[in-house]
C-alpha positions in Angstrom: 12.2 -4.0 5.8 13.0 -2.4 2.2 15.2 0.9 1.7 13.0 4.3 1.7 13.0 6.3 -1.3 15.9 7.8 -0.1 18.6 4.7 0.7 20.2 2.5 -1.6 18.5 -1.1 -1.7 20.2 -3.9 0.1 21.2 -6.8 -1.5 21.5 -9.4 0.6 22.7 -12.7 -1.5 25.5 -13.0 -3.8 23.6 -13.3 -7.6 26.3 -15.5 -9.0 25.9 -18.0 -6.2 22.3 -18.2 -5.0 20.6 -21.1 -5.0 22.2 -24.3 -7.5 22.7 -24.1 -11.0 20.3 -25.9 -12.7 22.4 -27.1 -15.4 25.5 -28.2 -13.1 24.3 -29.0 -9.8 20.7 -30.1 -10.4 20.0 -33.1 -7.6 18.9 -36.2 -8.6 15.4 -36.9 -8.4 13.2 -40.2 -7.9 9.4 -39.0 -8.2 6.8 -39.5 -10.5 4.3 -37.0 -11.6 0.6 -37.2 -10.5 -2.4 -39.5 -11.2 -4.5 -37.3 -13.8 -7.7 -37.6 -10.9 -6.0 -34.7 -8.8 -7.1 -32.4 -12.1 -9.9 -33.1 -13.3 -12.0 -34.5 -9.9 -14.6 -32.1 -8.6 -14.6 -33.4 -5.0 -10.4 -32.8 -4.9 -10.7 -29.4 -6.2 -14.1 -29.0 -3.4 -11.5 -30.0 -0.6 -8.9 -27.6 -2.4 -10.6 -24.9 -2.2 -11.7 -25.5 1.4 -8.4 -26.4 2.9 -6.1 -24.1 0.7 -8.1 -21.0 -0.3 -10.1 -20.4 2.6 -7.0 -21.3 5.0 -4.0 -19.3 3.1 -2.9 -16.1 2.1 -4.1 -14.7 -1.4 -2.8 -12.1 -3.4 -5.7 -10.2 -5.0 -4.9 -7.2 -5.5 -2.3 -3.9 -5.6 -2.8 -1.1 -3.3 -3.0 1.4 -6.6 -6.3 -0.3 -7.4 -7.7 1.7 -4.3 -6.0 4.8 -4.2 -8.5 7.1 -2.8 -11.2 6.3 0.0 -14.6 4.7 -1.6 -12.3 2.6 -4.5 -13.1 -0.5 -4.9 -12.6 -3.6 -6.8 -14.7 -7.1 -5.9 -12.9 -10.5 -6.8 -14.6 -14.3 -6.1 -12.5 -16.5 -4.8 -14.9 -20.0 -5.3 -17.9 -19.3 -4.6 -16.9 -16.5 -2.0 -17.5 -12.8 -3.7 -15.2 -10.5 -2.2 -15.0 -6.6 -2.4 -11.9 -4.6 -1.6 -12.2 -1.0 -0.4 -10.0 1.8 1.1 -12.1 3.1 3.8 -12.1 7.0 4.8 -9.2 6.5 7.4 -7.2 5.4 5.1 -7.4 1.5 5.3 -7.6 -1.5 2.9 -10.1 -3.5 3.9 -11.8 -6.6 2.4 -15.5 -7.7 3.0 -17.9 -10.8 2.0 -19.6 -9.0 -0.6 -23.0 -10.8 0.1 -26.0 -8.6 1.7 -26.9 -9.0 4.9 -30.4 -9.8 4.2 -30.7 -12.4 1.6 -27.1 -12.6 0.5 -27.3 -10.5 -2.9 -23.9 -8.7 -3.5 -23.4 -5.2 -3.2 -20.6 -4.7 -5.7 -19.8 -5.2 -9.0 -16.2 -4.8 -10.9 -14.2 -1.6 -10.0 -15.2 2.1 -9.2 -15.5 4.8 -6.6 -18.4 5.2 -4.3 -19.5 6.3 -0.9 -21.9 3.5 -0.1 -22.7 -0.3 -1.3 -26.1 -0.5 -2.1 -28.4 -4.2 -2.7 -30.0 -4.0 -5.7 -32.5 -6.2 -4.1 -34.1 -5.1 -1.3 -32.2 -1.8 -1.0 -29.7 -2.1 2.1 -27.0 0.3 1.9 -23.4 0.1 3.6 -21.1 2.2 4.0 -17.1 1.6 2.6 -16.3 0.3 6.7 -19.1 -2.7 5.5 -21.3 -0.7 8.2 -25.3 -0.8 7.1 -26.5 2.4 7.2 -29.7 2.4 5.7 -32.2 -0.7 5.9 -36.1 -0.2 4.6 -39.2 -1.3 6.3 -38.0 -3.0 8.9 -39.5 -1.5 12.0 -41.5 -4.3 13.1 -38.9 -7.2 12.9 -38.1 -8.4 15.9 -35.3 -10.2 14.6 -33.5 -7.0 12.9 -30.8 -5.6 14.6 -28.9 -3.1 12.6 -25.9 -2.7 14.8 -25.0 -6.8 13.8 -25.9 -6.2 10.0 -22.7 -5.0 8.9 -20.7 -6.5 5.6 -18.4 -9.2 7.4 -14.8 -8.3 7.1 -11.9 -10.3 6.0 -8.7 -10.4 6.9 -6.4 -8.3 4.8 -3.0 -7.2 5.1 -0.5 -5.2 2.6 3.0 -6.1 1.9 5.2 -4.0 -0.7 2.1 -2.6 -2.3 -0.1 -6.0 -2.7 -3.0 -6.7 -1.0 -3.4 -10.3 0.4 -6.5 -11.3 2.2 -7.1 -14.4 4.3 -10.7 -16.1 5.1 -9.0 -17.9 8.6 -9.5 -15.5 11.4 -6.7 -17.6 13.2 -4.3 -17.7 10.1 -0.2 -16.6 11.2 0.3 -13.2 10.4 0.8 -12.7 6.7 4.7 -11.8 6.9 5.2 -15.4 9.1 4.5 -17.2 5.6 7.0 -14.8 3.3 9.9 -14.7 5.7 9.6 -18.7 5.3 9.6 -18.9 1.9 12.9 -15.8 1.8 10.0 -13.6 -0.1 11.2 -10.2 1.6 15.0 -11.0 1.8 15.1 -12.2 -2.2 13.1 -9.0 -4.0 14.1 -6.7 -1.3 15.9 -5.0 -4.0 13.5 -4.3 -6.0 11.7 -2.3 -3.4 8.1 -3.5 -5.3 6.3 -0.6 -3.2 7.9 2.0 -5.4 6.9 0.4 -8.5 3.0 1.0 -10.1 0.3 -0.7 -11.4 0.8 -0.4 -15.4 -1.6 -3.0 -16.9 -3.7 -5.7 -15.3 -5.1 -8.0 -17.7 -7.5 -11.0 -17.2 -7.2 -14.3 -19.4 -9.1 -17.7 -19.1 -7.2 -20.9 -19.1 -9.3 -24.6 -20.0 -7.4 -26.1 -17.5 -7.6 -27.2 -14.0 -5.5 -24.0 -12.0 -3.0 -26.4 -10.6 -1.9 -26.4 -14.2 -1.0 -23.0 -14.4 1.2 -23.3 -11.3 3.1 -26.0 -12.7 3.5 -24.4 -15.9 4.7 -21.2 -14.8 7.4 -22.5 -12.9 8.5 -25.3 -15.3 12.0 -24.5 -16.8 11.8 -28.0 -18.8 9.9 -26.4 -21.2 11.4 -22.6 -22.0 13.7 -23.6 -24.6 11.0 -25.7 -27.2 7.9 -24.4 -26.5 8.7 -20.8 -25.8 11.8 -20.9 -28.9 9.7 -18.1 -30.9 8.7 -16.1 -27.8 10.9 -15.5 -24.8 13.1 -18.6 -24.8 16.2 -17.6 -26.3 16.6 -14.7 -23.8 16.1 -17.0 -20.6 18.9 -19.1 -21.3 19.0 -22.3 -18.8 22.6 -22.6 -18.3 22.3 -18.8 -16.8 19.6 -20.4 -14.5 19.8 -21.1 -10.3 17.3 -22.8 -8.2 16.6 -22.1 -4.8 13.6 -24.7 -3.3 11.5 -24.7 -0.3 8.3 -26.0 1.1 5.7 -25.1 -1.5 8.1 -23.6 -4.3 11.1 -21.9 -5.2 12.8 -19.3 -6.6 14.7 -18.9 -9.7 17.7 -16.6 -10.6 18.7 -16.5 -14.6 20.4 -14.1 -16.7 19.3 -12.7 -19.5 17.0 -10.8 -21.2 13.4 -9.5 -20.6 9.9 -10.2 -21.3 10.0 -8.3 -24.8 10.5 -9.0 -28.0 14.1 -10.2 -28.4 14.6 -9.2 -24.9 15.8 -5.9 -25.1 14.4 -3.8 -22.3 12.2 -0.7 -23.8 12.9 1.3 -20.4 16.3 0.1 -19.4 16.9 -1.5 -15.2 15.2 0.0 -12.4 16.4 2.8 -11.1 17.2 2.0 -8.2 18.2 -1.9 -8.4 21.6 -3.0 -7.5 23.7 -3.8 -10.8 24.5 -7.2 -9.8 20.6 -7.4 -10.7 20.5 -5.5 -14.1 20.6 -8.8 -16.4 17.3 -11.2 -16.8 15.5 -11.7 -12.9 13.4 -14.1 -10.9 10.9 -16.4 -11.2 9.0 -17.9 -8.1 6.1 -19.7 -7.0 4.1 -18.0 -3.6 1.9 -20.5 -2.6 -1.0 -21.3 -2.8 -1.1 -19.0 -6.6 1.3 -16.6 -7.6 3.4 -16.4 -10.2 6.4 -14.1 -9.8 8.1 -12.6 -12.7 10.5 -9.6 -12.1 13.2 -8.7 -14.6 15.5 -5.8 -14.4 13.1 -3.6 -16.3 9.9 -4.2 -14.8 7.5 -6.4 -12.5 5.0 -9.0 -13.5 3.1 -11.1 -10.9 0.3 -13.6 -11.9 -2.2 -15.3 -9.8 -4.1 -18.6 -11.1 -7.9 -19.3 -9.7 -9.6 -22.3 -9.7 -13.1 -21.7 -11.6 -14.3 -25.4 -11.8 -12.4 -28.7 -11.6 -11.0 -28.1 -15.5 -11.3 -24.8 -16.0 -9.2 -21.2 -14.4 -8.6 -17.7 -14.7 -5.2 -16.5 -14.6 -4.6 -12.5 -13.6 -1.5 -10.8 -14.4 0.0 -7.4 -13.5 2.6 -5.6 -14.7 4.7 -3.1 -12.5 7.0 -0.4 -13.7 8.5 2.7 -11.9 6.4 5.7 -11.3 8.9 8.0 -12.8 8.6 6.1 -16.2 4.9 7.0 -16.7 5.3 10.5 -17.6 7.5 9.5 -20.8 5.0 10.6 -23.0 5.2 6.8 -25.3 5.1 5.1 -22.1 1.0 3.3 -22.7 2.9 2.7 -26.1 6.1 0.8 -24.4 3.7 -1.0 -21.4 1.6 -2.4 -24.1 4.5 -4.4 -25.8 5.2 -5.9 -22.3 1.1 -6.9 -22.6 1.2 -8.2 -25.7 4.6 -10.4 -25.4 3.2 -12.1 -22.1 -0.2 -13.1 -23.9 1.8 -14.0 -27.0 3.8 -16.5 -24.7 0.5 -17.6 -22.7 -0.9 -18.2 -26.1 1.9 -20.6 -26.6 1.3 -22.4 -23.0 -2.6 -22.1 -22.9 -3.0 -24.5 -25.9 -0.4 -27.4 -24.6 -1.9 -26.6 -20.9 -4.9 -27.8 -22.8 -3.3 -30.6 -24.1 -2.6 -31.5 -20.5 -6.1 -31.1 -19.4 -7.2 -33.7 -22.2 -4.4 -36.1 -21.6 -5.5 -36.6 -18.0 -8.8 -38.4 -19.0 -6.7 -40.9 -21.2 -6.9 -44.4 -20.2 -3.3 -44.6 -21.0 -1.9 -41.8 -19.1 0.5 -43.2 -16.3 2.6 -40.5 -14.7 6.1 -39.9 -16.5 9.0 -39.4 -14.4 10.4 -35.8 -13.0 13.0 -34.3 -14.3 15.6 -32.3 -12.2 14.1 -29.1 -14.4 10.7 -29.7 -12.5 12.3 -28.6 -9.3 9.4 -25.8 -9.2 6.8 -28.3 -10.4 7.4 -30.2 -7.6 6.9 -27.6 -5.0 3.8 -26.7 -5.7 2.6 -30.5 -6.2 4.0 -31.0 -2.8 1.5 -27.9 -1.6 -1.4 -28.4 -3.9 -1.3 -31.7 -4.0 0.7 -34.2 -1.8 -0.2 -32.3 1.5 -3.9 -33.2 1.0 -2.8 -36.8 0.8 -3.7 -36.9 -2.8 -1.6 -39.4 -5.5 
C-alpha cells in the first residue's frame, strides 16, 4: 500500500545498505553469455512471444492516457492490436481491437470517442467493446449480436500504470510485483502522484532482448555513456539487489540531465535518504525502470520482428510542477538527454545485432557488472531452454 496524499511515504529499507555493492561485494560469477541464434532466430522469438507475451504481465500504458470516459490509445503487442479505453463507469479496460466480423480493427492511435466503428463493413461498439450497431444482417442465421462484443483483456492498474495480460488464468498482477519487491522498493516514490509529462516512441535495429540487457548493464555506463550520463552515475555509489528475472539497482548520484543537476529539485514528498541519484530495475518480461530523485522514467522494449524493436519511454514528474510556467521547457531537456544517451546505445546495440551473425562470435564471459544482464537472460532466455 503507498501513503495518501496526506501521510509521509514509508521507507522501508535502509539506502546505504540495500542490496551489495557492486564494486565491493560483487559475487563471483561462472556463466557465459548466449549463442547469437537466441537473437536473431524467427522461430525463438515466435515461441517468445507465445510463451512470454501472451502469458505475462505488460506494462502499456499510464492511467493519464485515459483520463476521461471514451479515451483511448491502441498498442500491438505481436501481431495482437490492442485498444485501451476508460469506459463510462469509470474503468480501464483493454480489448482485442479486431472486429467482430472479419477482424478489421476499430481503432487507430489515441483520441476520445463514444463508439469504435469498422471502417469496413460498419460495425460499431461501444467503449464497454459492446456492438451496438451491425448493418444488414437480418437474415443471418449465424448472427447473434449479444456474442459479438470486442473480446476483453485482462487489465489491471498499479500506482498509475496500466498492465494488461492475454492469460485469463494468469496470478493476479500484484502476485508477480510483491515477488520481485516492486511495491516495497518505490513505495516512496508514491508513482500514482506523479504525471505523464512526455511519452516518446523510438525504433531500435535490434532484437528486444537487446534493449533489456542494455538497459540494465552497468558494465557499460562509464565508456560508453562518458559524454552523456556516466559521470553522474558513478559505480562505486552503485548496489545490487537480484531476483528471478532481474534486479534492482540503488546508486547515488546525479540525474538524467545534462551534468546531472536536477532542473526541478527531489520530489516533494520523497524521503531524504532518497534525494541523491535513484533506481534502476528490470520488470519482466520489458520494463525498464528509471526513477531518480527528480523525476520518473519507465521504458518498455517490444519485439517487432526477430532483429528489429520499438522501445517506449515515459517520463513522470509531480503534478504540482506543471503549472511552472517553463515547465514543457524543463521536461523537454529530460527528453532530449534520454535520446541523446539512447543514441549512444542504439548504434553499439546495433553492433550487437550484427555481431551475432559472425561466424566467429563465441559467447564472452559475464562479468559480475552483468548481474542485471543475467536476470533477464535467465527469464527471456534460459527458461525457454534456449543456449
Amino acid at each position: 500500500m503507498s501513503a495518501t496524499k496526506d501521510e509521509s511515504p514509508i521507507l522501508r529499507y535502509d539506502p546505504k545498505t540495500f542490496g551489495y555493492s557492486v564494486i565491493a561485494d560483487a559475487p563471483e560469477v561462472s556463466q557465459n553469455h548466449k549463442s547469437g541464434r537466441v537473437y536473431f532466430s524467427e522461430e525463438v522469438m515466435e515461441r517468445e512471444i507465445e510463451e512470454i507475451f501472451m502469458k505475462e504481465w505488460l506494462l502499456v500504458g499510464r492511467a493519464e492516457e485515459v483520463e476521461k470516459a471514451g479515451d483511448y490509445f491502441t498498442h500491438d503487442v505481436g501481431d495482437e492490436p490492442v485498444v485501451v479505453t476508460r469506459e463510462k463507469n469509470g474503468n480501464v479496460q483493454a480489448f482485442a481491437n479486431v472486429c467482430r466480423h472479419r477482424g478489421v480493427k476499430v481503432a487507430w492511435g489515441e483520441g476520445s470517442t463514444k463508439y469504435f466503428s469498422c471502417p469496413y463493413h460498419g460495425w460499431v461498439y461501444d467503449t464497454s467493446g459492446n456492438l451496438v450497431d451491425a448493418q444488414y444482417l437480418e437474415k443471418s442465421k449465424n448472427f447473434d449480436k449479444k456474442n459479438c462484443s470486442l473480446p476483453r483483456i485482462r487489465t489491471e492498474l498499479w500506482e498509475g500504470f496500466i498492465f494488461i495480460n492475454f492469460d485469463d488464468e494468469a496470478d493476479p498482477l500484484m502476485h508477480s510485483l510483491e515477488a520481485w519487491d516492486f511495491p516495497k522498493t518505490y513505495e516512496p516514490y508514491q508513482m500514482g502522484r506523479l504525471k505523464l509529462a512526455n511519452k516518446f516512441t523510438m525504433e531500435i535495429p535490434s532484437n528486444w532482448k537487446f534493449l533489456n540487457e542494455n538497459l540494465t548493464d552497468i558494465y557499460h555506463i562509464a565508456v560508453l555513456h562518458a559524454a552523456t550520463f556516466g559521470p553522474a552515475q558513478p559505480l562505486e555509489g552503485y548496489r545490487y539487489k537480484t531476483f528471478d528475472g532481474g534486479y534492482h539497482g540503488r546508486f547515488t548520484g546525479g540525474t538524467l540531465v545534462p551534468e546531472g543537476k536536477s532542473l526541478f529539485g527531489p520530489i516533494p514528498w520523497l524521503p531524504e535518504e532518497l534525494h541523491s541519484g535513484g533506481f534502476s530495475s528490470h520488470l519482466p518480461p520489458n520494463v525498464a525502470w528509471f526513477p531518480r530523485f527528480d523525476y520518473v522514467s519507465i521504458g518498455t522494449n517490444w519485439p517487432t520482428g526477430p532483429d528489429t524493436s520499438v522501445s517506449i519511454t515515459y517520463q513522470l514528474f509531480p503534478e504540482e510542477h506543471f503549472s511552472q510556467p517553463d515547465f514543457k521547457e524543463k521536461a523537454q531537456q529530460y527528453v532530449d538527454f534520454y535520446k541523446a544517451f539512447m543514441d549512444e546505445d542504439t548504434d553499439m546495440i546495433q553492433a550487437l545485432q550484427k555481431g551475432m551473425k559472425s561466424r566467429f562470435y563465441k559467447p564472452g564471459p559475464v562479468s559480475p557488472f552483468e548481474a542485471g544482464v543475467m536476470g533477464t537472460i535467465k527469464h527471456a532466455v534460459d527458461d525457454l531452454g534456449h543456449k
